[in-house]
N, C-alpha and C positions, 0 to 999 in steps of 0.2 A: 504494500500500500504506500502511497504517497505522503510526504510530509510536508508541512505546513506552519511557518511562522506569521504572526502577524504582530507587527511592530504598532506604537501609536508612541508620536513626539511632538516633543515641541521644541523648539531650536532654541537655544541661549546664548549660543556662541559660533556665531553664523559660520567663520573665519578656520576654527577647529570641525566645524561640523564638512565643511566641505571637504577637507581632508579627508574624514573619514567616507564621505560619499563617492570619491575619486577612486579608494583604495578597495571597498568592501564588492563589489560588482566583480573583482576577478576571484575573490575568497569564495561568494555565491557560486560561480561558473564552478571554480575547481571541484565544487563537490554535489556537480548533477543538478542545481537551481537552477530558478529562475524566478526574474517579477513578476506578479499577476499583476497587483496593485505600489505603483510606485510612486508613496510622496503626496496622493490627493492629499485636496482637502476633500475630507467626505462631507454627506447632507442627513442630518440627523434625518429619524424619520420616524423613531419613537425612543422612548424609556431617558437615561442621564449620560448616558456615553457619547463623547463628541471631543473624539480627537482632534489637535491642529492637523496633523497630517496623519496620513496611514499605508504604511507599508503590509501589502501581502507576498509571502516570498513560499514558491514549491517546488520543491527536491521532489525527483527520481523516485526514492524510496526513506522510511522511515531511517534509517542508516545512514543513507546519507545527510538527512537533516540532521542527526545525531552528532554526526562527524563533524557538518560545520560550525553545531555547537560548539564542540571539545577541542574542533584544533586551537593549535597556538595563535599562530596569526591572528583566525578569527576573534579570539583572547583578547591580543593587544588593541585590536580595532570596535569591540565593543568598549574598552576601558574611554577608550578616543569620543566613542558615542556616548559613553553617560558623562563624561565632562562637558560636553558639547550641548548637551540635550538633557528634556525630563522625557524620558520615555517607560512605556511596558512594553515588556516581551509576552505572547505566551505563544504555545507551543498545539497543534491538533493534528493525531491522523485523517486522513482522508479515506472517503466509503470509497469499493469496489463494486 
């Protein structure tokens, strides 16, 4: 089954943030990703959630989503993105 991050941020540090924007798109490739959703702004459309922007990103397979957790790189460049930003991560498989 497929894997599935969805990110929600908000930019603090426009200057650090783009660094880390420039960098994370080959760390994604390296491990079977790709953007679904890159960066909107979404449109509420019920309940309290309303992100500035919203990233959805899907891997290959569970594994590999896994992977680009845990690598190193991808390490350094999340630390790059919570200086940079107020964001959430969370994590979902995908139905077959």
């Amino acid at each position: 089954m497929k894997g599935y991050l969805v990110l929600d941020l908000a930019i603090k540090n426009l200057e650090e943030f783009l660094e880390y924007a420039e960098r994370i798109p080959a760390q994604i490739e390296k491990h079977k990703g790709k953007y679904i959703v890159k960066g909107v702004v979404p449109e509420k459309i019920e309940g309290n959630w309303l992100p500035e922007r919203l990233v959805v990103l899907e891997f290959a397979s569970e594994k590999n989503a896994k992977e680009f957790l845990e690598d190193t790189e991808s390490k350094k460049l999340f630390k790059l993105r919570h200086s940079s930003t107020k964001s959430n991560l969370i994590y979902a498989v995908g139905c077959e």
